[in-house]
N, CA, C and O atoms as a CHARMM CRD file, in Angstrom:
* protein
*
  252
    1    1 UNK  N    -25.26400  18.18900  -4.88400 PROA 1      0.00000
    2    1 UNK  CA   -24.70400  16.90900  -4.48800 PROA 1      0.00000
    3    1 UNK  C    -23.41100  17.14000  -3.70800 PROA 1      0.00000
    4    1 UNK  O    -22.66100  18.00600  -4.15700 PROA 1      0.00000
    5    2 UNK  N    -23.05200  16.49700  -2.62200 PROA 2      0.00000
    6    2 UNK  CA   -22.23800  16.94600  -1.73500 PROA 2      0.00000
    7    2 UNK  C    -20.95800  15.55100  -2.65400 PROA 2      0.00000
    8    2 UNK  O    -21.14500  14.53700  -3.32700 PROA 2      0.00000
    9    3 UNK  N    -19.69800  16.32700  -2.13400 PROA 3      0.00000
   10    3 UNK  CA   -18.43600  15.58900  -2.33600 PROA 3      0.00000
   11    3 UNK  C    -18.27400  14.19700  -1.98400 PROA 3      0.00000
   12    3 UNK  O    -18.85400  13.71200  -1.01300 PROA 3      0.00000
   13    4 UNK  N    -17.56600  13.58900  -2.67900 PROA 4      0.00000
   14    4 UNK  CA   -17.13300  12.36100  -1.78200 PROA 4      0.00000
   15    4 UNK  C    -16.16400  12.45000  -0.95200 PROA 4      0.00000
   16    4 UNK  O    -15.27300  13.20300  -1.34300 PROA 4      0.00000
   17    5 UNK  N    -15.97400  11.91400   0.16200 PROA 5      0.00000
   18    5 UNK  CA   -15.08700  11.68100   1.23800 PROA 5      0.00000
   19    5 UNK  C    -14.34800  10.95100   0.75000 PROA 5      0.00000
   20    5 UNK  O    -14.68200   9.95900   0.10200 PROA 5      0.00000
   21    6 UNK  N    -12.55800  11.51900   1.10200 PROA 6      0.00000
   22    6 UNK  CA   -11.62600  10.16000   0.92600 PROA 6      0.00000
   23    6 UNK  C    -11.89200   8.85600   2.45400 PROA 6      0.00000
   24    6 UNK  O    -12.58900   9.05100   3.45000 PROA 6      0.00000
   25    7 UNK  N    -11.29200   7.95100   2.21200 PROA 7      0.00000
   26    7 UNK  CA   -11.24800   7.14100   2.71700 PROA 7      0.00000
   27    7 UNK  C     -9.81300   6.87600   3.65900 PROA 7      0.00000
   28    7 UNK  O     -8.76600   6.26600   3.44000 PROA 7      0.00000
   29    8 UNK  N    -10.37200   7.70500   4.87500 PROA 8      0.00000
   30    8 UNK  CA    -8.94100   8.18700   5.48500 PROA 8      0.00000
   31    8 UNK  C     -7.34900   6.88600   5.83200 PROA 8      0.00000
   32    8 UNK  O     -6.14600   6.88100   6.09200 PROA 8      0.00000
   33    9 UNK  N     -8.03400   6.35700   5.68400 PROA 9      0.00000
   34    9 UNK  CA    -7.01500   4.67000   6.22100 PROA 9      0.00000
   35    9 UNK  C     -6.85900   4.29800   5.10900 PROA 9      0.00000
   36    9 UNK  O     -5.86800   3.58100   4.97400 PROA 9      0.00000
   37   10 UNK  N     -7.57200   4.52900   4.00900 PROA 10     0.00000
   38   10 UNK  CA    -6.58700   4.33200   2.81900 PROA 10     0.00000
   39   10 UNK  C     -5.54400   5.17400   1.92900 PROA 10     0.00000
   40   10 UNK  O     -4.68200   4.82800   1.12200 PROA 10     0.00000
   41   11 UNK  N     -6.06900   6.68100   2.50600 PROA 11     0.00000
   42   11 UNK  CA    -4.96900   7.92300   2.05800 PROA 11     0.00000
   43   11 UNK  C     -4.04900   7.11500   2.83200 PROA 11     0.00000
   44   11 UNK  O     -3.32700   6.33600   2.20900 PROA 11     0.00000
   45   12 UNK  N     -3.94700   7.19300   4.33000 PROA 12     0.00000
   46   12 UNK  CA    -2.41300   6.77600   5.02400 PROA 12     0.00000
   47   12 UNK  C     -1.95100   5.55800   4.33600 PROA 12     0.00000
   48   12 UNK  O     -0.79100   5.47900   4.74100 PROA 12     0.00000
   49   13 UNK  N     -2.09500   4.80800   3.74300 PROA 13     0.00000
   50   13 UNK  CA    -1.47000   3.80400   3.42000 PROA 13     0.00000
   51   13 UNK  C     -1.55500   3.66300   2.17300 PROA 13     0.00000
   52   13 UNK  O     -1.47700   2.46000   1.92000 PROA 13     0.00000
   53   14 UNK  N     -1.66200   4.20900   1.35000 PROA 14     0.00000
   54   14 UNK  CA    -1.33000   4.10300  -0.55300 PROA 14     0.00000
   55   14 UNK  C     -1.08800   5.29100  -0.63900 PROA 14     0.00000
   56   14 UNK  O     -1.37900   6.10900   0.23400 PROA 14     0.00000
   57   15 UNK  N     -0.23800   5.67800  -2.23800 PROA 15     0.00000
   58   15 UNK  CA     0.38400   6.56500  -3.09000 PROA 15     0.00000
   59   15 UNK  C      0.09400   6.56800  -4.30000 PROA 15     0.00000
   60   15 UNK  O      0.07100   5.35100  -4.48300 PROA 15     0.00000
   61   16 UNK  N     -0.13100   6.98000  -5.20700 PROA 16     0.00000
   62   16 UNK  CA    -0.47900   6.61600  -6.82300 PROA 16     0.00000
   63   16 UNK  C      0.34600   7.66100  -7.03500 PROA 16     0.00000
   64   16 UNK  O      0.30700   8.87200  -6.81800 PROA 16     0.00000
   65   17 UNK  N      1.64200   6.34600  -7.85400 PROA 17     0.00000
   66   17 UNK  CA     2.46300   6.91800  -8.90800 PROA 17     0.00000
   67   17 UNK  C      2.67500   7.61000  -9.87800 PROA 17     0.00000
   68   17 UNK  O      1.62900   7.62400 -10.52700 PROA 17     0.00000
   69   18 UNK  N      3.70000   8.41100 -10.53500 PROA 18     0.00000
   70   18 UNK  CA     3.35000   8.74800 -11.91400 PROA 18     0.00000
   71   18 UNK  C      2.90900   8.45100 -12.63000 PROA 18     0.00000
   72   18 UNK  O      2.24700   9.16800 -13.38100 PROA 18     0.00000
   73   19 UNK  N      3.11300   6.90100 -12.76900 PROA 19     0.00000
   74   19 UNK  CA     2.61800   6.06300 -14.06800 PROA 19     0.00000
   75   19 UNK  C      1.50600   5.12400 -13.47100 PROA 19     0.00000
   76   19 UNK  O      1.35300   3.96500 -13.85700 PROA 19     0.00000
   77   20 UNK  N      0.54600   5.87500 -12.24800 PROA 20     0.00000
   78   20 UNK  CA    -0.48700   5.41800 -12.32300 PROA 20     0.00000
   79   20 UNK  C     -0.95400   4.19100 -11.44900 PROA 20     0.00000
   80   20 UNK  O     -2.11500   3.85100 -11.22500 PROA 20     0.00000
   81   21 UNK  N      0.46700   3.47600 -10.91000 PROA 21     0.00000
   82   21 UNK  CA     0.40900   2.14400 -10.31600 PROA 21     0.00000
   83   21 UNK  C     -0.27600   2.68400  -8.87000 PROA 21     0.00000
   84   21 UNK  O     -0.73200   3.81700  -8.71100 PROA 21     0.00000
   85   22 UNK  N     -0.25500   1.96800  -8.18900 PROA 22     0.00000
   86   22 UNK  CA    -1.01600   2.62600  -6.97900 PROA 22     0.00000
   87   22 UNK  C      0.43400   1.80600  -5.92400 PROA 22     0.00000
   88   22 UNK  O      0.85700   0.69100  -6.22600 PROA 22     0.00000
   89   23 UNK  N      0.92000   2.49800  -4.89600 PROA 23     0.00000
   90   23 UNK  CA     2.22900   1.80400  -4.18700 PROA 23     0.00000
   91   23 UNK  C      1.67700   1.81200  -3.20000 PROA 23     0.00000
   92   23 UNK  O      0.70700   2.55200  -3.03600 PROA 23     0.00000
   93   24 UNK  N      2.27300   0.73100  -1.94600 PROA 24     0.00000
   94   24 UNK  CA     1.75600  -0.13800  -0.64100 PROA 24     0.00000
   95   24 UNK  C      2.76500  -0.68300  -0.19800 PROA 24     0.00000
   96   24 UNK  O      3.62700  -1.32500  -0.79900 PROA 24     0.00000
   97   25 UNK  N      2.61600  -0.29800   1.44500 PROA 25     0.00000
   98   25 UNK  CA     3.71800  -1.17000   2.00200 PROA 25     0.00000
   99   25 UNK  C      3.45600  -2.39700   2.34100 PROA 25     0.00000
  100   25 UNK  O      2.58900  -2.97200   1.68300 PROA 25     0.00000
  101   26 UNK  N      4.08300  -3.08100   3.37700 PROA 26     0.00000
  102   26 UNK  CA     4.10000  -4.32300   3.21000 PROA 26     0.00000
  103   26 UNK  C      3.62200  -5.35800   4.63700 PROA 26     0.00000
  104   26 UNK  O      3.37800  -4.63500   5.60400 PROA 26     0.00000
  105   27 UNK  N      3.49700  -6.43700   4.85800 PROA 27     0.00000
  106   27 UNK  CA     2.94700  -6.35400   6.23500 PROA 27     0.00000
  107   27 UNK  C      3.72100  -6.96600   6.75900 PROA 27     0.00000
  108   27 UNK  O      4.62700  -7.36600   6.02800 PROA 27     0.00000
  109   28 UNK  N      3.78700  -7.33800   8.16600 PROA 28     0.00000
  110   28 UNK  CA     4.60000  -8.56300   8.90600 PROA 28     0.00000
  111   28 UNK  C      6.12100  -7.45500   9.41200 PROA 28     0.00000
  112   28 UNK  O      7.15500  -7.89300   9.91600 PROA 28     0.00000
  113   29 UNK  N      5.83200  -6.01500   9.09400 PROA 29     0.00000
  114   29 UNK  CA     7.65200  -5.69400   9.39900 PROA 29     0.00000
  115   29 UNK  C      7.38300  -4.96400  10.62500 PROA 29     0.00000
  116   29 UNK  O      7.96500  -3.89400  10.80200 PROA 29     0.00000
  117   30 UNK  N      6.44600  -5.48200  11.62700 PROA 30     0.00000
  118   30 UNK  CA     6.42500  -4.54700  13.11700 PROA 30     0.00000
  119   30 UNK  C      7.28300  -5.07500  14.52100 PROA 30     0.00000
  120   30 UNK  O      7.68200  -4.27300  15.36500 PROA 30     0.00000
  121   31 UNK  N      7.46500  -6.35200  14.60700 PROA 31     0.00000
  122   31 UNK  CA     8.28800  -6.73800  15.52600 PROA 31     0.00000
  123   31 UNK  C      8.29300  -8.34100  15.54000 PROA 31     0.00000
  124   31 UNK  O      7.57200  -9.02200  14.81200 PROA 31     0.00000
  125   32 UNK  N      8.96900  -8.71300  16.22700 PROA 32     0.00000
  126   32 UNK  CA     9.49200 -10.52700  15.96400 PROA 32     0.00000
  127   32 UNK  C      9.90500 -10.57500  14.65100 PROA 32     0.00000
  128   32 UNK  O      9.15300 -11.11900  13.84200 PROA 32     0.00000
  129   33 UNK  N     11.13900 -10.02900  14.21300 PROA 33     0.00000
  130   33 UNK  CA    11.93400 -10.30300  12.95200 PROA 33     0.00000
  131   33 UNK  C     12.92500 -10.87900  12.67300 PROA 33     0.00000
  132   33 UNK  O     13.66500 -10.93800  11.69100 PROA 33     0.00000
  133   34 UNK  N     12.84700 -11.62000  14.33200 PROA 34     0.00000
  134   34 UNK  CA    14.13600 -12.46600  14.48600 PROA 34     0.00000
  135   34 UNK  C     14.11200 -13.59000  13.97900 PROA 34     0.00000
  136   34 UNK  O     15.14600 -14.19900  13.70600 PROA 34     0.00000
  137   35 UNK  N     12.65800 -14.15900  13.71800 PROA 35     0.00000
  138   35 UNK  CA    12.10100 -15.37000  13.38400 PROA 35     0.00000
  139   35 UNK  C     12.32800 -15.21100  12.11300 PROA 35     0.00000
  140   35 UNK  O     12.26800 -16.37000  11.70100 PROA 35     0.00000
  141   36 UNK  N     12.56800 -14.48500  11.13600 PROA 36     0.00000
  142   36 UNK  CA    12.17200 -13.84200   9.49600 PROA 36     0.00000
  143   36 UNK  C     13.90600 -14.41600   9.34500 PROA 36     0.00000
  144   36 UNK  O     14.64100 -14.20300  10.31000 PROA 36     0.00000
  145   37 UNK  N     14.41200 -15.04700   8.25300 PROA 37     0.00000
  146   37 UNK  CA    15.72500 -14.63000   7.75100 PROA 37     0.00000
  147   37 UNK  C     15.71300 -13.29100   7.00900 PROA 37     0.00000
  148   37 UNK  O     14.80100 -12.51400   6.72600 PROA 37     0.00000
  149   38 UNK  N     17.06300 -13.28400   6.78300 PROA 38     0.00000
  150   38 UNK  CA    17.47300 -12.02300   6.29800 PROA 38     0.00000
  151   38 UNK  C     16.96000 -11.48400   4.84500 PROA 38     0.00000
  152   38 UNK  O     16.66700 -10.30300   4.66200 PROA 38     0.00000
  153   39 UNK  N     16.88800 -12.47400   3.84600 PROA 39     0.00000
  154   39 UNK  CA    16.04800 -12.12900   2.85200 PROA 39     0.00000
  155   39 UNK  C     14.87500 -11.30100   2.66900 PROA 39     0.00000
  156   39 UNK  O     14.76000 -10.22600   2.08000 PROA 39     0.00000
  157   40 UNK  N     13.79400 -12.19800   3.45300 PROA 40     0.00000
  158   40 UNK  CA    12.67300 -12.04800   3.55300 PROA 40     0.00000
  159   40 UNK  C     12.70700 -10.54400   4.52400 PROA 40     0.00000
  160   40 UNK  O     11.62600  -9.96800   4.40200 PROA 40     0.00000
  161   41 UNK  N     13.56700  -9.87500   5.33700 PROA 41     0.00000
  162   41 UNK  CA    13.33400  -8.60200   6.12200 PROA 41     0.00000
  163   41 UNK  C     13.90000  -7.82900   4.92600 PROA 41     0.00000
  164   41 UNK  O     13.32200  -6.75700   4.74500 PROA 41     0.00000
  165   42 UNK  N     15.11200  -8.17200   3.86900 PROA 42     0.00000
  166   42 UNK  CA    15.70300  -7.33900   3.16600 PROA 42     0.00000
  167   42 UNK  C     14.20900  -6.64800   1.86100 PROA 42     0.00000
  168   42 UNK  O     14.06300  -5.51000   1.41500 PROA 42     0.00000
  169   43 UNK  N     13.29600  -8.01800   1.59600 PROA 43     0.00000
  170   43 UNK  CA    12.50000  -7.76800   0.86000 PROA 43     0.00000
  171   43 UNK  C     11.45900  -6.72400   1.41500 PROA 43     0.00000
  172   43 UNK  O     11.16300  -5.67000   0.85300 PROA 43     0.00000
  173   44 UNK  N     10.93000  -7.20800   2.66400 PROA 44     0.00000
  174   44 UNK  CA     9.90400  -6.18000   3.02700 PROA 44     0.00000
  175   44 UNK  C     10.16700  -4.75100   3.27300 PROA 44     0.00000
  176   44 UNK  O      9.40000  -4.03600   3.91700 PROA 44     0.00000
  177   45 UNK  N     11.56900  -4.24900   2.60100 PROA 45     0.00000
  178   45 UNK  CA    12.18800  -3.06600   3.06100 PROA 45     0.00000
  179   45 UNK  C     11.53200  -2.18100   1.78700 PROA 45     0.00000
  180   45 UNK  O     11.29200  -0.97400   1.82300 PROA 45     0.00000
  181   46 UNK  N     11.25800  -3.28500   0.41200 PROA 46     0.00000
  182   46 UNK  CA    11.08000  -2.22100  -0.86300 PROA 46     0.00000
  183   46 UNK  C      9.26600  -2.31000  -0.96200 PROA 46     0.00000
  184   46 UNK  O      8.47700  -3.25200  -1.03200 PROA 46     0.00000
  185   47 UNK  N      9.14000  -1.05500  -0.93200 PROA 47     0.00000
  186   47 UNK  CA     7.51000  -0.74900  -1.36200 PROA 47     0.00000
  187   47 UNK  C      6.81500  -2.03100  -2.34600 PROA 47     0.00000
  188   47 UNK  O      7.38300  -2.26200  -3.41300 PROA 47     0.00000
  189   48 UNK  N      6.06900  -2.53200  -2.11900 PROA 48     0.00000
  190   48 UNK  CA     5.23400  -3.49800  -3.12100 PROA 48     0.00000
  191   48 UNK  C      4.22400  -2.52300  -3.81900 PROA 48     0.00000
  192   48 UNK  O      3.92200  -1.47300  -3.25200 PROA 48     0.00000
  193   49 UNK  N      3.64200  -2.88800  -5.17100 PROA 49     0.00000
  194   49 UNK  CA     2.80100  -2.23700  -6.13400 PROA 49     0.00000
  195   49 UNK  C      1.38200  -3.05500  -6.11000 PROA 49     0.00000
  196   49 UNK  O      1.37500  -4.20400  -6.55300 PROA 49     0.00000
  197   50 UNK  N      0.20700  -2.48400  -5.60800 PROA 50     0.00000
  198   50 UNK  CA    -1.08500  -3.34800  -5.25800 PROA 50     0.00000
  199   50 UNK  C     -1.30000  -3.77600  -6.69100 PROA 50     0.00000
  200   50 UNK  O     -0.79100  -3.30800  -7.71000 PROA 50     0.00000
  201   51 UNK  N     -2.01100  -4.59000  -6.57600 PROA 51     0.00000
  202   51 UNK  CA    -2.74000  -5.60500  -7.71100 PROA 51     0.00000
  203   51 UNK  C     -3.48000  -4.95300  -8.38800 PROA 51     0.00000
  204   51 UNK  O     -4.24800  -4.15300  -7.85500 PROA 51     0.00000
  205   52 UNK  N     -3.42400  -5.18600 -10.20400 PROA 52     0.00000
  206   52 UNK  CA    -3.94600  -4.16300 -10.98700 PROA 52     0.00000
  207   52 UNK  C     -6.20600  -4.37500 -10.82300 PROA 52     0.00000
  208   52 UNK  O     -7.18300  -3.69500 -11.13900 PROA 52     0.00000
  209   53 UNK  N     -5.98500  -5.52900 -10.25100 PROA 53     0.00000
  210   53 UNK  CA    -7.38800  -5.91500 -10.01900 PROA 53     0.00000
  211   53 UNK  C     -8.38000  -4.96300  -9.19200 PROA 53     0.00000
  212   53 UNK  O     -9.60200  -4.84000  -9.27800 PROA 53     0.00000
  213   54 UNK  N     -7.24400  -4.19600  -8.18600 PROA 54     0.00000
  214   54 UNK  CA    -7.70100  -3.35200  -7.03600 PROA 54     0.00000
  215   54 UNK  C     -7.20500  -1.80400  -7.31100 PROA 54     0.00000
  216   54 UNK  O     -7.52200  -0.72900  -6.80200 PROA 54     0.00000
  217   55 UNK  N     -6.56400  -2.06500  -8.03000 PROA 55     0.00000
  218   55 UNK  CA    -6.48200  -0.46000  -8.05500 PROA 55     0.00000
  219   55 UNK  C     -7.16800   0.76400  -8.33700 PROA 55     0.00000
  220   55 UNK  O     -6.84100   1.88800  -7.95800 PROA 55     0.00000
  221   56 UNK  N     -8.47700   0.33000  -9.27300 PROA 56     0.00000
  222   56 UNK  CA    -9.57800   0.93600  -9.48500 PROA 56     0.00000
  223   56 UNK  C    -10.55100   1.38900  -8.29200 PROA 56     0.00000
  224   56 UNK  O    -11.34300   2.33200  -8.28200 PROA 56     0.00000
  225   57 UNK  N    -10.26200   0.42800  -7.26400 PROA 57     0.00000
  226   57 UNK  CA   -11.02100   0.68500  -6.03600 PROA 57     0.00000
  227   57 UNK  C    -10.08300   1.51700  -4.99400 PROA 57     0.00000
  228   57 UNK  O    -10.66000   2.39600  -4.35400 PROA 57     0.00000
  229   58 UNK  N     -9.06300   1.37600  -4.82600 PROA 58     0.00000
  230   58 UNK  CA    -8.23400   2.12400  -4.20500 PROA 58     0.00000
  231   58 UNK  C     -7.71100   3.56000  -4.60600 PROA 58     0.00000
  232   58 UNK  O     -7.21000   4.32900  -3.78500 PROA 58     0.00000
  233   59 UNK  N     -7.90000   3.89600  -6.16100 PROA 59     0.00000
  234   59 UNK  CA    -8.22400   5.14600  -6.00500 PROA 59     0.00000
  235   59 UNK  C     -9.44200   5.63800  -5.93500 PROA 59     0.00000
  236   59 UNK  O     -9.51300   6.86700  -5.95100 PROA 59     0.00000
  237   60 UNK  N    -10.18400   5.18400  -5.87900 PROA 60     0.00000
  238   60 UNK  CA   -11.88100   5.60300  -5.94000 PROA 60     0.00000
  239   60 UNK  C    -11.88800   6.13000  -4.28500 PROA 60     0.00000
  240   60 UNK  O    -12.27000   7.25900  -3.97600 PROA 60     0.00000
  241   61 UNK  N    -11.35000   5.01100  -3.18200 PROA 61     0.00000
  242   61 UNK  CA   -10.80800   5.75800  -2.04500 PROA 61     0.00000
  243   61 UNK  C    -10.00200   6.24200  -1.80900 PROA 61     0.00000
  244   61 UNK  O     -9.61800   6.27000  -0.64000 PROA 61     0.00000
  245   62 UNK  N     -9.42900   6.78100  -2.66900 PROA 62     0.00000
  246   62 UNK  CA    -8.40100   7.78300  -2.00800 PROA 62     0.00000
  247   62 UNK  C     -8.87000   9.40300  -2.99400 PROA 62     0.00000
  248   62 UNK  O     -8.46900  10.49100  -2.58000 PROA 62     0.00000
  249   63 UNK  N     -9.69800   9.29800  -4.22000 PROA 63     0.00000
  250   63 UNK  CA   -10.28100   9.84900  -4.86100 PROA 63     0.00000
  251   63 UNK  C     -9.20500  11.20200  -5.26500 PROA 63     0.00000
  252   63 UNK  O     -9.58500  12.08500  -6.03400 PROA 63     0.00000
């Protein structure tokens, strides 16, 4: 039986933590941020943690 393949676009974009969480950045921070107040750019600066609903599938691709 041959290996599974990771799921290359999801290696680049997730991490699984020590404790297992799976980490993700965030969307909307590529350009026109002038429109964004300052909050909302200060927030998209910290890594978000994907949903425990998906994380079973997101390491399955990233394996």
């Amino acid at each position: 039986m041959p290996k599974m393949k990771s799921v290359k676009g999801a290696v680049k974009r997730f991490k699984v933590k020590k404790n297992g969480q799976v980490k993700r950045g965030r969307a909307f921070r590529s350009h026109i941020l002038t429109k964004q107040d300052a909050q909302t750019r200060r927030e998209q600066n910290q890594p978000a943690v994907v949903a425990a609903s998906d994380v079973k599938n997101i390491k399955a691709m990233i394996n």
